[in-house]
N, C-alpha and C positions, 0 to 999 in steps of 0.2 A: 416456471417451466418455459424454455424455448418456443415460441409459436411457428407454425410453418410459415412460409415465407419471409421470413428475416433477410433484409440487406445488411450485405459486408462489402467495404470497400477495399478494393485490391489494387495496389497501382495504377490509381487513375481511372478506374471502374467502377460501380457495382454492380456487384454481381447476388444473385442471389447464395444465400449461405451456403447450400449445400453444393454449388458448385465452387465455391473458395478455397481451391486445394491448393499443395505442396507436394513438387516433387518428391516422391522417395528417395532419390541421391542428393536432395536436398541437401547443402552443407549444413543446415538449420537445423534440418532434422537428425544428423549422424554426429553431429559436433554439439548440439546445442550452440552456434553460434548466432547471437541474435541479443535485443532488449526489449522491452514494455515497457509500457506503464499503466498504471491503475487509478482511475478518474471516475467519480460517483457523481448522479446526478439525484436531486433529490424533489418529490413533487411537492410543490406550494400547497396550503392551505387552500388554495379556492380549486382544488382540485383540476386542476388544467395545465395551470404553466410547470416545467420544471426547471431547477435551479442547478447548473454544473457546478461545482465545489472545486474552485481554485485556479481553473481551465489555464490562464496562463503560466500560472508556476508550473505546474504539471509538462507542458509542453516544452517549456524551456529546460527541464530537467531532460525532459528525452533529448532533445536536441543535445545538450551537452552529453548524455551517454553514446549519441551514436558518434559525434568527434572523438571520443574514447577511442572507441571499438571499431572503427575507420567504415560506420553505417554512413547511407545518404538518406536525405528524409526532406518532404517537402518543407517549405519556409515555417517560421514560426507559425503568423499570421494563417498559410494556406491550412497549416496542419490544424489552428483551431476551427477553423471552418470547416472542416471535412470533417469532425469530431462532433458539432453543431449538427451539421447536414445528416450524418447521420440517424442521428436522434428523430430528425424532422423525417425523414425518407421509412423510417421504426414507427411512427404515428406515438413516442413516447408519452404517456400520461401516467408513469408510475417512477417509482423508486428503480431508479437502472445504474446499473457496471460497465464503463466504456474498458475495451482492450486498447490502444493503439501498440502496432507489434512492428519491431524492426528486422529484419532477417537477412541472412548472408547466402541467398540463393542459389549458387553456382552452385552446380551438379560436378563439377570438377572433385577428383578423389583428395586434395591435401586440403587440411585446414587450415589455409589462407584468410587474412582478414584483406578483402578485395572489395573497394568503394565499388566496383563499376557492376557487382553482383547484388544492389541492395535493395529489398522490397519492402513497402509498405503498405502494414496490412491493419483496417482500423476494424473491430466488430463488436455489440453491445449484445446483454441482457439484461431484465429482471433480476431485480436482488434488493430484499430487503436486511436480511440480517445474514451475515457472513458466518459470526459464530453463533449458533441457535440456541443460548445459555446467557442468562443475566450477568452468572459470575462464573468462575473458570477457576480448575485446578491445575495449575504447572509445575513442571518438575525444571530444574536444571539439567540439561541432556549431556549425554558421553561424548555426544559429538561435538567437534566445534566449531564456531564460526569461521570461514573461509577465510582469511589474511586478503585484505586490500591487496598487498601487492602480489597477490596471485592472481587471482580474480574478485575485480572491483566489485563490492557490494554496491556502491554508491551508483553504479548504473543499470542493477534492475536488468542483471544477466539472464538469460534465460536457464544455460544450462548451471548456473550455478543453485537453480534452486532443487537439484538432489541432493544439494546440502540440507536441505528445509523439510525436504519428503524423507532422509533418511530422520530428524532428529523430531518430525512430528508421530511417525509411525512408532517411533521408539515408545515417545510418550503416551501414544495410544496403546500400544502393548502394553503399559505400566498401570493403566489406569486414569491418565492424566488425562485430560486435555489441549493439553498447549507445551511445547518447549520453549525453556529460555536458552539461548545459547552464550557461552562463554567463548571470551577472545582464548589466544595461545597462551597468553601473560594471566589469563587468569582472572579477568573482569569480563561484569556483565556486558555485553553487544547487544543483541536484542531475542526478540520472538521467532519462531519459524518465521513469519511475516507479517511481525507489527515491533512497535519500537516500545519500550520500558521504561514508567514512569514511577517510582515512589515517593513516598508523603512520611517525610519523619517530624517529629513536632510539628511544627505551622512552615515546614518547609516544602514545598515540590521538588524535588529532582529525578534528574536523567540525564543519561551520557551521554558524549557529545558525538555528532557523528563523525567523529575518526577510530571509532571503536571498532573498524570492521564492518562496521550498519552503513542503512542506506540514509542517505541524509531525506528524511520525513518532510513532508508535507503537512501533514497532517501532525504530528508532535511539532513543526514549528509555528503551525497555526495554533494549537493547545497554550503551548508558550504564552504566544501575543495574546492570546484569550486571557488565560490566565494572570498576565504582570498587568495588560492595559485595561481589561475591563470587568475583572473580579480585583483586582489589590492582590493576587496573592504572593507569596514570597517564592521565588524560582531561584534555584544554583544547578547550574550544569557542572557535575562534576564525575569522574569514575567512579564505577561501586561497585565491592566487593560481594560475591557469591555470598556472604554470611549477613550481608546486610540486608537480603531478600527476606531471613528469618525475621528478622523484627523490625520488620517495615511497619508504620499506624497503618496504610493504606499499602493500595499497590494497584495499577492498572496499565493497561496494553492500548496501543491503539493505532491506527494505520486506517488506510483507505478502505480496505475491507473490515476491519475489526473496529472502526471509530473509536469508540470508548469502551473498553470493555472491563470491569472489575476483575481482580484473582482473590478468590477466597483462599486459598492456600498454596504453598511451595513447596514441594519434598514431603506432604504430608502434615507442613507445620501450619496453623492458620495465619493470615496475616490481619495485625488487630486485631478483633473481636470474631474477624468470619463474617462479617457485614459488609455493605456497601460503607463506604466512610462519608465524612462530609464533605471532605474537599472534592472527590471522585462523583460524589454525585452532583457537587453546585457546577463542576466542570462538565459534566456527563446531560443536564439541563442546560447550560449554556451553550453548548455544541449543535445541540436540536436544533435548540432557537436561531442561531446563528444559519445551520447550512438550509433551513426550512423559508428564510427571509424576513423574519422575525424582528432583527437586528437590522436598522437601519444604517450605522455607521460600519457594517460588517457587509451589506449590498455590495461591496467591490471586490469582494471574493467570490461572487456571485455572476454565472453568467446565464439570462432566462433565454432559451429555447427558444419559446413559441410568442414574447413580447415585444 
């Protein structure tokens, strides 16, 4: 839960949370135009410090979404420090969700993409587990994934995720938990909002992110986990909606969702309906890794309060 008094920093400010508003002619608000991103901090073992997960990939991703989308946003360097401060300014000592939020604030009525209207707005919470379930039922959704060249997955849109709230509500109406979403051609893309990984034989795979997806964070750190410090076998390649059925494994994973198992697709189990091996030696590795565990892994790691 939210506690009262929360700091949010607002262009150069903070303010307290609840006074952190947006105009109503917001162009942010009436356009959805704008990006995020999504940055987890995680608390150490000696219950004190906590550990940011990735902080400067993370940041440098938004920086290149807002030259996309013709946002301005403070420097790299300032923007991870304002991300930092926050936390410090939050008294964090737990498992937390950084927002940092990019927006097209002009109250002006056309939806202009206009450098000189851009705000930046950073704000955290508490969050231990994103989806509150070991393993997950997905369905492949009717909907489909948005075409890069309409609107760029890869920058973490803001209003493109009524893409995401139409094809998760879907799947919550069905019974599911989670959608997979499929490109226009016909392959898999990814989650409402996490990226798609299966295990056939002693293989890993997942698409690559030109499939419509956002290019992950978090699936390319999996990767590195995976090829450099378990041995396992990775191929990035497309896959087919039918190859969801007979996956050995199958798992989700993103910023919010880290690792998450699918016990079944459309109703079919995938493998046994178990967690598998590779999922779970990956799904322990992860832990260790973003908790500080992992000493050769500490540079993915940015501590707080150290």
């Amino acid at each position: 839960m939210l506690r009262a008094g929360m700091v949010t920093y607002q262009d150069g400010k903070w303010v307290d949370d609840a006074n952190a508003v947006v105009n109503v002619r917001s162009r942010a608000l009436n356009y959805g135009m704008g990006c995020f991103g999504g940055v987890r901090g995680y608390l150490a073992d000696d219950g004190h410090e906590v550990y940011v997960f990735r902080l400067q990939a993370h940041v440098d991703r938004l920086a290149h979404s807002a030259k996309i989308l013709y946002l301005r946003m403070p420097s790299v360097d300032d923007t991870q420090q304002i991300l930092v401060e926050l936390l410090r300014r939050n008294e964090v000592h737990h498992d937390v969700y950084l927002r940092p939020l990019l927006i097209h604030n002009s109250i002006a009525l056309a939806p202009v993409l206009d450098e000189t209207s851009s705000s930046f707005i950073a704000f955290c919470m508490p969050l231990k587990r994103y989806i509150d379930k070991d393993m997950i039922d997905v369905c492949v959704s009717s909907w489909r994934r948005v075409r890069d060249n309409a609107i760029p997955s890869r920058t973490k849109p803001t209003g493109a995720y009524l893409n995401s709230a139409l094809a998760r509500r879907e799947a919550k109406d069905n019974g599911f938990d989670e959608a997979i979403f499929l490109t226009d051609d016909g392959k898999v893309s990814e989650g409402s909002a996490e990226h798609v990984f299966i295990v056939r034989g002693n293989t890993l795979i997942s698409p690559p992110s030109t499939e419509d997806n956002l290019d992950g964070i978090t699936r390319r750190s999996i990767i590195a986990m995976a090829t450099e410090d378990l041995g396992l076998r990775f191929k990035e390649r497309t896959i087919g909606r039918s190859e969801l059925y007979v996956a050995d494994e199958m798992f989700l994973c993103g910023t919010g969702a880290q690792i998450t198992p699918v016990a079944s697709v459309d109703r079919r189990p995938v493998g046994n309906g178990q967690i598998g091996a590779t999922t779970s030696k990956l799904k322990q590795h992860f832990d260790d890794v973003v908790h500080g565990r992992v000493e050769h892994r500490k540079s993915w790691l940015t501590p707080v309060w150290g």
